[in-house]
C-alpha positions as CSV (number, residue, x, y, z in Angstrom):
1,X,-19.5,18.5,-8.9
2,X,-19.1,16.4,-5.7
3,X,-15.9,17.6,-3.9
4,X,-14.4,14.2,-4.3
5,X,-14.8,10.9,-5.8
6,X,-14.3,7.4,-3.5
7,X,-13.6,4.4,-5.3
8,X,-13.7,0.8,-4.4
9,X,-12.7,-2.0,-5.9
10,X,-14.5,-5.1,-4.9
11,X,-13.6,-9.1,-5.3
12,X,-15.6,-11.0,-3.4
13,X,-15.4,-9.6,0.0
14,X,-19.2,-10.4,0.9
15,X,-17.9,-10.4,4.3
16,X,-16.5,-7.1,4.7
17,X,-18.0,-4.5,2.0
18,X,-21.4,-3.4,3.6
19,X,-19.4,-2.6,7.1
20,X,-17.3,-0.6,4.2
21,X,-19.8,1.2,2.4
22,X,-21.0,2.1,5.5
23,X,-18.7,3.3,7.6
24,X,-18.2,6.1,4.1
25,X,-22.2,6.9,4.1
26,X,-21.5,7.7,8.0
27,X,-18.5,10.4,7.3
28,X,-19.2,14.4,8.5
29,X,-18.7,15.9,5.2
30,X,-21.5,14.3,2.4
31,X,-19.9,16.1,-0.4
32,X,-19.0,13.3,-2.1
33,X,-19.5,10.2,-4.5
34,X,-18.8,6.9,-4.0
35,X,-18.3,4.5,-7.2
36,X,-18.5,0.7,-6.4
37,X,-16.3,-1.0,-8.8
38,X,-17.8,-5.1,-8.3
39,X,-14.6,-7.0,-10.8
40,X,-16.6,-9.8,-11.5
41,X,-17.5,-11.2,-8.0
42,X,-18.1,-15.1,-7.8
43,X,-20.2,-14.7,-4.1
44,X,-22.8,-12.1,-3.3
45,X,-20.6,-9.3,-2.9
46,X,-23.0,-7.5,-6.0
47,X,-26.0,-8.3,-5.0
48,X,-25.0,-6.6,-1.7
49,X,-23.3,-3.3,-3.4
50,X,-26.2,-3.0,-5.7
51,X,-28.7,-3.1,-2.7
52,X,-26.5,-0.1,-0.8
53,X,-26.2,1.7,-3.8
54,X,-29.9,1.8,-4.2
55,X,-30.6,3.3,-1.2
56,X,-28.0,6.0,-0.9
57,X,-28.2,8.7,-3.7
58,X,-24.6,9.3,-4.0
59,X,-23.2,5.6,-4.1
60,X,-23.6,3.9,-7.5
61,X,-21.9,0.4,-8.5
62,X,-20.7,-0.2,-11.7
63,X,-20.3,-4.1,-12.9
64,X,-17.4,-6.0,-14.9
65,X,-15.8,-8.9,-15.7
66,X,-12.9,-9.6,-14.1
67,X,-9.8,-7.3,-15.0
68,X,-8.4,-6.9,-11.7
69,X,-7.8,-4.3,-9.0
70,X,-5.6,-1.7,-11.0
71,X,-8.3,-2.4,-14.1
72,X,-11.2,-1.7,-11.7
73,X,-9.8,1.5,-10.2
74,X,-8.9,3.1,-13.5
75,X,-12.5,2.4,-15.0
76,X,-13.8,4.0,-11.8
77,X,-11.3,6.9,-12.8
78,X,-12.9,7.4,-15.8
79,X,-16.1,7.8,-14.2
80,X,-15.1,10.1,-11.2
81,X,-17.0,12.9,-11.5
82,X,-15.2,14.8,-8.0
83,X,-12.5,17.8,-7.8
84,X,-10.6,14.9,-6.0
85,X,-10.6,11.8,-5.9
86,X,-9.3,8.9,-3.1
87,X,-9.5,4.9,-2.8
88,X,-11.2,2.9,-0.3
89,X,-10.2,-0.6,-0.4
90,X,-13.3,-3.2,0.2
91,X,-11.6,-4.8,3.3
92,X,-11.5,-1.7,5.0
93,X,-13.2,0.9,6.7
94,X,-12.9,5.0,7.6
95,X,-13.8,6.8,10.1
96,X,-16.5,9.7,10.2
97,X,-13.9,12.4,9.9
98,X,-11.9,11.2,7.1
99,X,-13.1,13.7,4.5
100,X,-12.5,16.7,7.3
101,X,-8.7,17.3,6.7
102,X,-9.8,17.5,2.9
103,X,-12.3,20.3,3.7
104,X,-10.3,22.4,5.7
105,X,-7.5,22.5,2.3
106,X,-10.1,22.5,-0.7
107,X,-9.0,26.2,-0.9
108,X,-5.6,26.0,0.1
109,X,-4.2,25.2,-3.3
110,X,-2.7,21.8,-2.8
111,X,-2.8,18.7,-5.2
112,X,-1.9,16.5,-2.7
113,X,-3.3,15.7,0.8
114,X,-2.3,13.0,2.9
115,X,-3.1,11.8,6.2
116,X,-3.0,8.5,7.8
117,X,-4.0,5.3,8.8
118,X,-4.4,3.1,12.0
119,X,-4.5,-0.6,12.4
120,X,-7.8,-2.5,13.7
121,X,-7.2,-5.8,15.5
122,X,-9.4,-9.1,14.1
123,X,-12.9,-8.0,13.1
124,X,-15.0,-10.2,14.9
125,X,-18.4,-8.6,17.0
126,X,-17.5,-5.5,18.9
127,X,-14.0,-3.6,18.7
128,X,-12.8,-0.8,19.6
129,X,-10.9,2.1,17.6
130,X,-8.5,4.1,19.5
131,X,-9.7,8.2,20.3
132,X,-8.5,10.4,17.5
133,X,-6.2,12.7,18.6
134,X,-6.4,15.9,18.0
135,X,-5.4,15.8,14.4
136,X,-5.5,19.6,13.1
137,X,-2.9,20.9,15.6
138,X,0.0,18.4,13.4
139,X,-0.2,20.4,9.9
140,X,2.9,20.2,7.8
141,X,2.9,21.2,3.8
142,X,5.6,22.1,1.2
143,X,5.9,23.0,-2.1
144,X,8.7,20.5,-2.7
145,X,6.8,17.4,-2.9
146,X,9.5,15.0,-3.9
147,X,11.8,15.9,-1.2
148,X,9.4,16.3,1.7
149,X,8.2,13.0,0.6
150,X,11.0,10.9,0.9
151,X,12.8,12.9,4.0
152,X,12.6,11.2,7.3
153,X,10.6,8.3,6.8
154,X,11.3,4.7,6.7
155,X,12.8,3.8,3.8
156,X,11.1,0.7,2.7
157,X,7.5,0.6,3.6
158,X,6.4,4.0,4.4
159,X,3.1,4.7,4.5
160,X,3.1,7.7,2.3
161,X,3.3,5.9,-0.7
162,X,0.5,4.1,-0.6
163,X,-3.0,5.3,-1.6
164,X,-4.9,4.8,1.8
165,X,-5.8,8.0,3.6
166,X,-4.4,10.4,0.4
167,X,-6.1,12.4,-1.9
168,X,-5.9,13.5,-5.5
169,X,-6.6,16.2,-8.3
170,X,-9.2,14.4,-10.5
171,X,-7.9,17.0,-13.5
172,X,-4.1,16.5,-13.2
173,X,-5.0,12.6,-13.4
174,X,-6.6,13.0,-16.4
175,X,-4.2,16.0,-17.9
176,X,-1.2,13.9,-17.3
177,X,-2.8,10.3,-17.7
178,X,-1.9,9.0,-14.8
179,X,-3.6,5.9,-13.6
180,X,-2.8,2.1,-12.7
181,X,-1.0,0.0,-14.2
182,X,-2.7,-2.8,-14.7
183,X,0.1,-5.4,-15.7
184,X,1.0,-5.3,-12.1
185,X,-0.7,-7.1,-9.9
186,X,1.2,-5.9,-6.6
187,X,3.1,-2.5,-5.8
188,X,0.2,-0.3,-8.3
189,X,-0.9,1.8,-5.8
190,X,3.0,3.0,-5.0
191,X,3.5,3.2,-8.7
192,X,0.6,5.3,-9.2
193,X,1.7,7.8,-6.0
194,X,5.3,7.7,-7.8
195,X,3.4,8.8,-10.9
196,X,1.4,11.4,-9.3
197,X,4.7,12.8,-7.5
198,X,6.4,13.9,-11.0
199,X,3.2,16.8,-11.5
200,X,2.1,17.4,-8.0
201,X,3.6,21.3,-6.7
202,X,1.9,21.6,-2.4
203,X,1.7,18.8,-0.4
204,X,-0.5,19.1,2.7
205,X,-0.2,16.7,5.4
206,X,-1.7,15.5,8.6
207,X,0.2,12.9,10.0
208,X,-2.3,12.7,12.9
209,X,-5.3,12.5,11.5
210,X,-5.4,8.3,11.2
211,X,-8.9,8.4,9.7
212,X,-8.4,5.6,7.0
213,X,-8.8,1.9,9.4
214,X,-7.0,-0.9,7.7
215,X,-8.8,-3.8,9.2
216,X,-8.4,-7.7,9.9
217,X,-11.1,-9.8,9.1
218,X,-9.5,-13.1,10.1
219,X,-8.2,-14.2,7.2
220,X,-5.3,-12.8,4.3
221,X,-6.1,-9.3,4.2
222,X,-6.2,-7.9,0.0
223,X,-2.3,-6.7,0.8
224,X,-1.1,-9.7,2.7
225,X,-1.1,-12.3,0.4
226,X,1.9,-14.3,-0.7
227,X,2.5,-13.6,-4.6
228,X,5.6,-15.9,-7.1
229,X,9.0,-14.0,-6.2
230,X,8.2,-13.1,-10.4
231,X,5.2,-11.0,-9.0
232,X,7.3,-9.2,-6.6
233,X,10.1,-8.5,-8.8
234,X,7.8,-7.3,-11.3
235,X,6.4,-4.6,-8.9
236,X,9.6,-3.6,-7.7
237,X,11.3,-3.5,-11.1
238,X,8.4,-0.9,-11.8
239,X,8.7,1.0,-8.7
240,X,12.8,1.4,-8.3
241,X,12.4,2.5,-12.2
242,X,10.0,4.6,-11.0
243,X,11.9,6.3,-8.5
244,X,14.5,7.0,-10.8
245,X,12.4,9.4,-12.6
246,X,11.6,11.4,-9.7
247,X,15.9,11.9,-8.8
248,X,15.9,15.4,-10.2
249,X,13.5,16.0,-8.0
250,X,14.4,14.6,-5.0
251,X,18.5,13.9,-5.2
252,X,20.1,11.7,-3.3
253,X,17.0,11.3,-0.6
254,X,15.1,9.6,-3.5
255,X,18.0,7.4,-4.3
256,X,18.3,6.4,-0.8
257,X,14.5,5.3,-0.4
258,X,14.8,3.6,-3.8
259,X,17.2,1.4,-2.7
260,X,16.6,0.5,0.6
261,X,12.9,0.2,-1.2
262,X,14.3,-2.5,-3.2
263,X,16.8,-4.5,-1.4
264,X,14.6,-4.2,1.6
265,X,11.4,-5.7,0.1
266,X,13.4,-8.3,-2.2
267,X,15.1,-9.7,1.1
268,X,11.8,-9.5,3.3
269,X,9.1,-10.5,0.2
270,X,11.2,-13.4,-1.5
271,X,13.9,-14.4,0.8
272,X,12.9,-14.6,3.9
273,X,8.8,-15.7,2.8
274,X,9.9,-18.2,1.1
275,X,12.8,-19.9,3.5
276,X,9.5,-19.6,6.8
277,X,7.8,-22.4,8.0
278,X,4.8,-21.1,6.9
279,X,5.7,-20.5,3.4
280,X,8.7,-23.1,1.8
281,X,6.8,-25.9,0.7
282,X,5.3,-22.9,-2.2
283,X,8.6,-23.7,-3.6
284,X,10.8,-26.0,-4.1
285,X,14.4,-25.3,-2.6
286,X,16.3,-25.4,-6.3
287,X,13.8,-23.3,-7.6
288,X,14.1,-20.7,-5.0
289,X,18.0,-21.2,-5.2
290,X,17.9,-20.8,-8.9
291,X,16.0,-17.8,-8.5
292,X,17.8,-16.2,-6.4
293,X,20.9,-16.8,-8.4
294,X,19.7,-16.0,-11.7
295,X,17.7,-12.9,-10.8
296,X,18.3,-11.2,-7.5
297,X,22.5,-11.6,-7.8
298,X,22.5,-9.6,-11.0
299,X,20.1,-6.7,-9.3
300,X,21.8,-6.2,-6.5
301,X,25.6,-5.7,-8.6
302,X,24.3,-2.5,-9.1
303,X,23.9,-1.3,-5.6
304,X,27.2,-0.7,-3.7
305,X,27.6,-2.8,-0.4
306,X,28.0,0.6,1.7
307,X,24.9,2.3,-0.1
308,X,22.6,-0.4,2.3
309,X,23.0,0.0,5.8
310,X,20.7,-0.8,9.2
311,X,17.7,1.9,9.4
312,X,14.8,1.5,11.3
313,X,13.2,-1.0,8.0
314,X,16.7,-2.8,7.3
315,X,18.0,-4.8,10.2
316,X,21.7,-5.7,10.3
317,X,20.4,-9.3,9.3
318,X,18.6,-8.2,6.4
319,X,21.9,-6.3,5.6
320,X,24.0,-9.1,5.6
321,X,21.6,-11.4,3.8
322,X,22.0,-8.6,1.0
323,X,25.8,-9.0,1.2
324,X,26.0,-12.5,0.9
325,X,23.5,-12.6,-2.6
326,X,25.4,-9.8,-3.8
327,X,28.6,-11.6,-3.2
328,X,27.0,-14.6,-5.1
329,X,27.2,-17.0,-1.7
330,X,23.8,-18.1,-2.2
331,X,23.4,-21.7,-0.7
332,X,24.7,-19.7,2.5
333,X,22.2,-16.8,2.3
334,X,19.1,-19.4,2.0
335,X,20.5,-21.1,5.4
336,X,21.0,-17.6,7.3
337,X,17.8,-16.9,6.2
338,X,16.1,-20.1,7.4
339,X,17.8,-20.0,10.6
340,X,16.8,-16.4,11.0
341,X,13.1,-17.8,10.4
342,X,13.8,-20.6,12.5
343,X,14.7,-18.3,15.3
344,X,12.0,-15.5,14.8
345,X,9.1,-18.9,15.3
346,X,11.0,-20.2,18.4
347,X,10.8,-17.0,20.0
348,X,7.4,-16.0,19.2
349,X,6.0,-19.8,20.2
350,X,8.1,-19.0,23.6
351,X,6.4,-15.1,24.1
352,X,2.7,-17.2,23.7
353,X,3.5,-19.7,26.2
354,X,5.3,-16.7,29.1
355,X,1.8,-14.7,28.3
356,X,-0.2,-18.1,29.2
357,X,1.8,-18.9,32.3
């Protein structure tokens, strides 16, 4: 039994997946597996994971039709073979220590190891990582996973609750079921953590160790894509229901996250994408004012105005934008929130010109 199992999904991302693959052949520790997951690939992303597979004994690449990335991981799932298992995704890369902070805890009795992540400027010839610090001397663990989870972090997009850079039982997976869900096409990987959160006892984690290297190939990264506000609110739906099933667990620190998790990313995802420059003409103003009126007043009536306030993820603008849905002012909310966008474009076309001059 391989200590753990590495899975990557892969869409066509011919560009990116060998420097992928192998940057995980290159890791310290070779106890491991890695299962290719190829979802149906329209370029020569599977010619190219069935070549690497071939030559390294513990890759292998299993083939489907197109189901997906929650569909692809959970057939990989089934397959795993390790003690543990982690994901890889195909447009990104590790470094040769990731597996080490795993190693050092295979005996320590956790189910759940985290560590973290660093981000890799535009992929394009050489480039250059930053030194890895040194990683083992930040240790923190705690057999109150919930809480320590969702104390002192910021509240809408912390890293922790996505899969990059964590690892996993393989058995309390399968003994609880717990895998993806595949009617989501956005926010799986959080619901899957959230999942994983309601069994999980000792929590190791190394918030040093940035070993996981989210990278930019010059183009929309698998994360960064603009979805239909009905994508996001079908994530988030699933994720602040989520949440609620962890409150026993985690009080009113979980009901804090869950709501600055929601308001946070409805106001940043639907509202202020779709009000940019970059991104209005993807809808057409009634439509987004019809949305926002028919299905983000009647979420936030739950929420109490003095339940949001400014955090380090939730600026005072974002605050008020919330405010003014809630209050059903919605032809005033889209304006602030173009203006704000308006603003934010102004300034950063007037930074690019100072750092030319």
């Amino acid at each position: 039994m391989p200590l753990v199992s590495i899975i990557v999904p892969v869409y066509n991302r011919e560009c990116s997946i060998l420097f992928c693959l192998s940057s995980l052949a290159n890791m310290n520790c070779q106890d491991f597996e890695v299962i290719v997951v190829d979802d149906g690939s329209t370029d020569h992303s599977a010619t190219l994971c069935d070549n690497f597979c071939s030559s390294h004994s513990n890759f292998r690449c299993i083939h489907q039709s197109n189901g997906g990335v929650s569909n692809a991981r959970n057939h990989a799932l089934q397959e795993a073979k390790g003690k543990w298992v982690t994901f890889v995704d195909s447009d990104d890369a590790v470094r040769p220590e990731h597996l080490d902070a795993l190693v050092c805890e295979s005996l320590s009795g956790a189910d759940l190891i985290v560590t973290a992540f660093t981000m890799v400027g535009t992929v394009s010839g050489e480039f250059t990582i930053d030194t890895l610090p040194e990683w083992a001397e930040h240790r923190s663990e705690s057999v109150q996973v919930v809480r320590y989870m969702f104390t002192d972090f910021a509240p809408c997009r912390n890293p922790l609750f996505s899969t990059w850079g964590k690892f996993f039982k393989l058995a309390l997976c399968h003994k609880h079921n717990i895998k993806f869900n595949e009617s989501l096409s956005l926010d799986e990987d959080l619901l899957f953590v959230s999942s994983y959160l309601l069994y999980a006892t000792h929590v190791v984690h190394y918030p040093e160790a940035r070993t996981y290297l989210f990278l930019d190939w010059g183009g929309e990264h698998m994360s960064g894509l603009v979805r239909h506000p009905e994508v996001y609110l079908t994530g988030l739906d699933a994720n602040f229901a989520a949440f609620g099933e962890l409150y026993d667990k985690g009080g009113d620190d979980v009901k804090n996250y869950a709501q600055h998790y929601y308001v946070g990313n409805i106001v940043r995802r639907i509202v202020m994408n779709y009000t940019s420059p970059r991104h209005s003409r993807k809808l057409k103003k009634h439509e987004l004012r019809n949305f926002v009126a028919n299905q983000l007043v009647k979420r936030f009536a739950s929420i109490e105005q003095d339940e949001i306030v400014v955090t380090t993820d939730i600026s005072q603008p974002m605050v008020r934008l919330f405010r003014l849905i809630k209050a059903g002012h919605i032809s005033r909310a889209l304006f602030y929130a173009k203006w704000l966008n308006v603003k934010k474009a102004i300034g950063f076309k007037l930074n690019k010109m100072y750092q030319f001059n």
